[in-house]
C-alpha positions as CSV (number, residue, x, y, z in Angstrom):
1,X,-79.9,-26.7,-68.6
2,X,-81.8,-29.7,-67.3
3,X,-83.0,-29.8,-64.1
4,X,-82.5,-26.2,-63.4
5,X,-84.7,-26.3,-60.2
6,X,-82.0,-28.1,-58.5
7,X,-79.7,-25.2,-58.8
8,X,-79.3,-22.7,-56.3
9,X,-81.3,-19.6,-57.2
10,X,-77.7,-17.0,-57.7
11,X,-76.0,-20.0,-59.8
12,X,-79.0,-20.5,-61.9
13,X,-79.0,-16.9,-62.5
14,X,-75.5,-16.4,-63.3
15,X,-75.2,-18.9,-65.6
16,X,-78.8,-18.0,-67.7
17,X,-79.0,-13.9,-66.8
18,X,-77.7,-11.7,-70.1
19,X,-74.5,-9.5,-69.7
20,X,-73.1,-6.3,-71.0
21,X,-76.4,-5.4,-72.6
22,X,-77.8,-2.1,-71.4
23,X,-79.8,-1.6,-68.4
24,X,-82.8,-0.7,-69.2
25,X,-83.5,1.2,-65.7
26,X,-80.2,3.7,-66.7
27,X,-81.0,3.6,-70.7
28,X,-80.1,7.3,-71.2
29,X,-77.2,7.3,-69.3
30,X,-73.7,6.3,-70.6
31,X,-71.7,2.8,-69.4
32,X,-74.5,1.5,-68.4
33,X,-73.8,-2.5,-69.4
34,X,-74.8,-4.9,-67.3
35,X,-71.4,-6.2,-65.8
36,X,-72.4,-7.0,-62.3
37,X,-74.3,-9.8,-60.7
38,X,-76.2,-9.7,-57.6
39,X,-75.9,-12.7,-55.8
40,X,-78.6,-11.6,-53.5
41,X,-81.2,-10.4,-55.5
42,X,-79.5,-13.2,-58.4
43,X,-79.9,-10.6,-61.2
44,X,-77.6,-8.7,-63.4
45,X,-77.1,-4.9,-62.8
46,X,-75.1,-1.6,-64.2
47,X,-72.4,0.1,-62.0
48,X,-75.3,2.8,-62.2
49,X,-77.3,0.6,-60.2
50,X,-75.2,-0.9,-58.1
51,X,-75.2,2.1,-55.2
52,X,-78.9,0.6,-54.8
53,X,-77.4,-2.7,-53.5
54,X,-75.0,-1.8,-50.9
55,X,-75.8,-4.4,-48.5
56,X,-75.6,-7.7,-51.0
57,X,-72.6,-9.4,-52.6
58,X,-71.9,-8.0,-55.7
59,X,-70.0,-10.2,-58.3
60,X,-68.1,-8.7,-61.3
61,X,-68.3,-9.9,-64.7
62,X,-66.3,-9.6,-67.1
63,X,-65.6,-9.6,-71.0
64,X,-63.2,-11.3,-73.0
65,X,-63.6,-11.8,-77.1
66,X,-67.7,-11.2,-76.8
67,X,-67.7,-13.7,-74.0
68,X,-68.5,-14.0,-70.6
69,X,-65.8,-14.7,-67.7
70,X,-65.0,-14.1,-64.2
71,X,-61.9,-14.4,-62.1
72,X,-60.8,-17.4,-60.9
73,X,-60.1,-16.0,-57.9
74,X,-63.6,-14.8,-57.3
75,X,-65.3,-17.2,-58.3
76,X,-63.5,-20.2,-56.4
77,X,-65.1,-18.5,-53.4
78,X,-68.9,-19.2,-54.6
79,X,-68.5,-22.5,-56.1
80,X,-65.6,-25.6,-56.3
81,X,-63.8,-24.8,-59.8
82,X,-62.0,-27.9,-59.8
83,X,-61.5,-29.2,-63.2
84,X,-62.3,-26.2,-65.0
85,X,-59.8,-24.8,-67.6
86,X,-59.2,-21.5,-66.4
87,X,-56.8,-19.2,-69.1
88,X,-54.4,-16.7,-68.3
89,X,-55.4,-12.9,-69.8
90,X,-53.5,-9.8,-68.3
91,X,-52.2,-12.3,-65.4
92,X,-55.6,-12.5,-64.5
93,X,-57.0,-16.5,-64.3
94,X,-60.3,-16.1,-65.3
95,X,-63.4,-19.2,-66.0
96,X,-65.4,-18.9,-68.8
97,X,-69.2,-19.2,-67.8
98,X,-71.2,-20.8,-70.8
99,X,-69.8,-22.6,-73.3
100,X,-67.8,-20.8,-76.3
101,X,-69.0,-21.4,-79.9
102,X,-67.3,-24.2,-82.2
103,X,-66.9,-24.0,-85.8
104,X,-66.7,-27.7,-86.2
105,X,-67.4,-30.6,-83.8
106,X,-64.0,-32.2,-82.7
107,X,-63.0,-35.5,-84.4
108,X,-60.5,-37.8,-83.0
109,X,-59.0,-38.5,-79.7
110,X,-58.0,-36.2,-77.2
111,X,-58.7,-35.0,-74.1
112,X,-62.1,-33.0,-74.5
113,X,-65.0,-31.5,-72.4
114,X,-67.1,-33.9,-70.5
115,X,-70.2,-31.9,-71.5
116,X,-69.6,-29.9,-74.9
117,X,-67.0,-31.6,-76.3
118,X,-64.5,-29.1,-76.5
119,X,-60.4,-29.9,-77.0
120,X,-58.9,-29.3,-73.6
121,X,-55.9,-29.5,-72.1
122,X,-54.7,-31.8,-69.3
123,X,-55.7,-32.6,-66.6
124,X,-58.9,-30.2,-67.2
125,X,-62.6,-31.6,-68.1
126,X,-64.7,-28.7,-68.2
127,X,-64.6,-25.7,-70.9
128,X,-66.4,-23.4,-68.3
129,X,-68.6,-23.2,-65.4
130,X,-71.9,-24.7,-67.1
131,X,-70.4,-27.5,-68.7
132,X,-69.7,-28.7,-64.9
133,X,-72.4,-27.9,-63.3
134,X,-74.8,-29.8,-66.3
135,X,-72.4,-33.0,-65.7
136,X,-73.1,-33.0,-62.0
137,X,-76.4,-32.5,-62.2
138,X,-76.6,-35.1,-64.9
139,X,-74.8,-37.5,-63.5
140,X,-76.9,-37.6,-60.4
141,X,-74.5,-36.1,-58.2
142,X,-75.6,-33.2,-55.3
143,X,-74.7,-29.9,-56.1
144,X,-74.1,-29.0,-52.8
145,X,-71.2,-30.9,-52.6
146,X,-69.3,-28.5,-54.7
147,X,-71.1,-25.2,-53.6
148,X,-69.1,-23.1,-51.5
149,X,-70.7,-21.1,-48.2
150,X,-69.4,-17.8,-49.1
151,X,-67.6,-14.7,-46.6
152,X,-70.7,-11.9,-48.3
153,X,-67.9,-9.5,-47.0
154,X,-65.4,-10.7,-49.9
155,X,-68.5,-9.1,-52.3
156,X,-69.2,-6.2,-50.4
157,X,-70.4,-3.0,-52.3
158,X,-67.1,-1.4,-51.5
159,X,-65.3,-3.5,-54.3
160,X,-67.1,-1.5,-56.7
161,X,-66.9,2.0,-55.3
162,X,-64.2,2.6,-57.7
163,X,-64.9,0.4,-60.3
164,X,-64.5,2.3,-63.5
165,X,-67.9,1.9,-65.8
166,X,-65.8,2.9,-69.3
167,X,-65.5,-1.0,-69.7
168,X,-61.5,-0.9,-69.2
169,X,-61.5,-2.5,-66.3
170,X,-63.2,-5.8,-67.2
171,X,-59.8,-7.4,-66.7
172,X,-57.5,-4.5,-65.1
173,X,-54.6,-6.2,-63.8
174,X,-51.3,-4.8,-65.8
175,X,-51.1,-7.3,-68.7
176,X,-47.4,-9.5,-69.1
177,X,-46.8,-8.0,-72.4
178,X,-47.8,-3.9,-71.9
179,X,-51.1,-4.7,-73.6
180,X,-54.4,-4.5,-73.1
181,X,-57.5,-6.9,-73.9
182,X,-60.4,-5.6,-76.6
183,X,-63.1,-7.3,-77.7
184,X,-61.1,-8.0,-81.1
185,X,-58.2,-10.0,-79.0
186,X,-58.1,-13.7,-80.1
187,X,-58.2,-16.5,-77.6
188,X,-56.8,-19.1,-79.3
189,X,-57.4,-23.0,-78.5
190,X,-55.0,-23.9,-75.6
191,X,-53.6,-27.0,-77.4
192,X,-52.0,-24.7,-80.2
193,X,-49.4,-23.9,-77.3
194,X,-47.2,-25.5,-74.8
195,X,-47.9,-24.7,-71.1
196,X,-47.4,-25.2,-67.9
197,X,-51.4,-24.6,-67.0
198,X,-54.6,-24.1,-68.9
199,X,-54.0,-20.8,-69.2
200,X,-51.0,-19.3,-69.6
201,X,-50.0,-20.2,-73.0
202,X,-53.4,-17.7,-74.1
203,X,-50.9,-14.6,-73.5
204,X,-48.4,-16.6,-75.7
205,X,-51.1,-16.7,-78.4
206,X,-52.3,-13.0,-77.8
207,X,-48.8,-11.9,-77.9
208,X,-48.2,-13.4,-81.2
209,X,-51.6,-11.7,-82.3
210,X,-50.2,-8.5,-81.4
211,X,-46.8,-8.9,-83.2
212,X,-49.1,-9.3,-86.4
213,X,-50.7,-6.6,-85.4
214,X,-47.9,-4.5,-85.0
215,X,-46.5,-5.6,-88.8
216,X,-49.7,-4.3,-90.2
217,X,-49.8,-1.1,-88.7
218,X,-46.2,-0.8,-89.7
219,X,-47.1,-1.4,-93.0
220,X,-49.9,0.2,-93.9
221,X,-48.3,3.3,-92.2
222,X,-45.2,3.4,-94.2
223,X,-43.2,2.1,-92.1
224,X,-41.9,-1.4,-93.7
225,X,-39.0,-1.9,-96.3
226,X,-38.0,0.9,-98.0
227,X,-40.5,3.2,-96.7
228,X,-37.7,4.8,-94.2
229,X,-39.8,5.6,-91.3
230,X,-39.9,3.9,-88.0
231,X,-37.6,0.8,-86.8
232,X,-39.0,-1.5,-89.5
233,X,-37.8,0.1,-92.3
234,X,-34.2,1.0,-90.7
235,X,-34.0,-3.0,-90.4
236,X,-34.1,-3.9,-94.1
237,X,-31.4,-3.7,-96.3
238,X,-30.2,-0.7,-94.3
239,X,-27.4,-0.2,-96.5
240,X,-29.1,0.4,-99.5
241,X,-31.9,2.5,-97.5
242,X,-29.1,5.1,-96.5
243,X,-27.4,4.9,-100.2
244,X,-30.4,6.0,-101.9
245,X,-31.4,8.6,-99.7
246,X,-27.9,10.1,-99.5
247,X,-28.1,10.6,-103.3
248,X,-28.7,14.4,-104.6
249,X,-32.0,14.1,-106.6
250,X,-31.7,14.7,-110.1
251,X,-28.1,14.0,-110.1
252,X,-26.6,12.5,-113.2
253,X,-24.8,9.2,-112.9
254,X,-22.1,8.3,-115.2
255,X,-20.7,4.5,-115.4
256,X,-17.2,4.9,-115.1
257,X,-15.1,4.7,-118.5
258,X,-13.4,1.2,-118.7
């Protein structure tokens, strides 16, 4: 990122520091991924090591699809978020802090990101957090005029007393459709889908992934056309389902004489 001096020493660090890799202070000890930044000491920590902070803001980050994110709702507090696409996952609005891999560079017209060139949706010009802060600081423009003086009270250490260090709760809220987000859920490209905001069409798109989901299992289990077990297999052809398995096996039979 150019001109990183100009950035405040916690943003600079949020956006460059290395998450979920394991910490190598707690290196025998299980769940210890780096999902925590200190905003004081502008590093990332482990849950293990987070009782060795208890006096400075502590900001959770999370994981979604082998990237990094953090809640909207957090993160509005550090920093003006205007702008940013934010996507809905487990009716949580979460910001995406570096810039997501693209298979191709887009070609056409469209409404895209100002610094990576990403498709977006309207009214939206940033992918994530570092695409707008290396457009203001390219353009000239004085960070401080979108940095937020934060409550350190809304990051105290007590957040994370009961934070759970399995890696379930990266997003915890109850998801809108009973499931739950893994690193193999698919965020697909918001423009795929019509929404009202950036982000709720995402649970539109993982639902869908989880209906195909759902098929596979059902099929490789047994469970599809003719197989008999589980609701699948009652919904095909039903009729002839139930005639064949009423029939006595080995029994002859005849065509009837005309």
């Amino acid at each position: 990122m150019g001109r990183e001096g100009s950035l405040p020493g916690w943003l600079g660090g949020l956006v460059e520091e290395s998450f979920f890799v394991g910490c190598g202070t707690h290196e025998t000890m299980k769940k210890n991924e780096k999902n925590i930044f200190c905003l004081d000491c502008c590093t990332s920590i482990c849950p293990h090591c987070a009782p060795s902070h208890p006096s400075h803001p502590l900001l959770q980050v999370r994981r979604y699809v082998y990237n990094d994110v953090v809640r909207l709702d957090d993160l509005e507090k550090l920093i003006d978020c205007s702008f940013v696409q934010p996507y809905t996952i487990n009716s949580a609005k979460v910001i995406f802090l570096k810039p997501r891999p693209q298979s191709r560079p887009f070609k056409g017209s469209g409404n895209i990101c100002l610094s990576c060139d990403r498709i977006l949706q309207e009214p939206f010009h940033y992918c994530c957090l570092t695409c707008k802060v290396e457009h203001v600081v390219m353009q000239g423009a004085d960070l401080s005029s979108i940095l937020i003086r934060f409550d350190e009270s809304d990051f105290a250490f007590a957040h994370f007393e009961s934070l759970r260090m399995d890696g379930s709760d990266l997003l915890e809220d109850d998801s809108v459709g009973g499931g739950q987000i893994t690193p193999n859920s698919i965020l697909e490209d918001p423009l795929q889908y019509k929404g009202s905001n950036g982000g709720s069409s995402a649970v539109d798109g993982g639902r869908g992934a989880a209906g195909r989901s759902d098929a596979a299992k059902r099929k490789k289990s047994g469970g599809g056309a003719g197989g008999g077990g589980g609701g699948g297999g009652r919904s095909f052809f039903p009729g002839i389902v139930l005639s064949l398995s009423n029939r006595r096996k080995g029994a002859p039979h005849r065509s009837p004489l005309s």
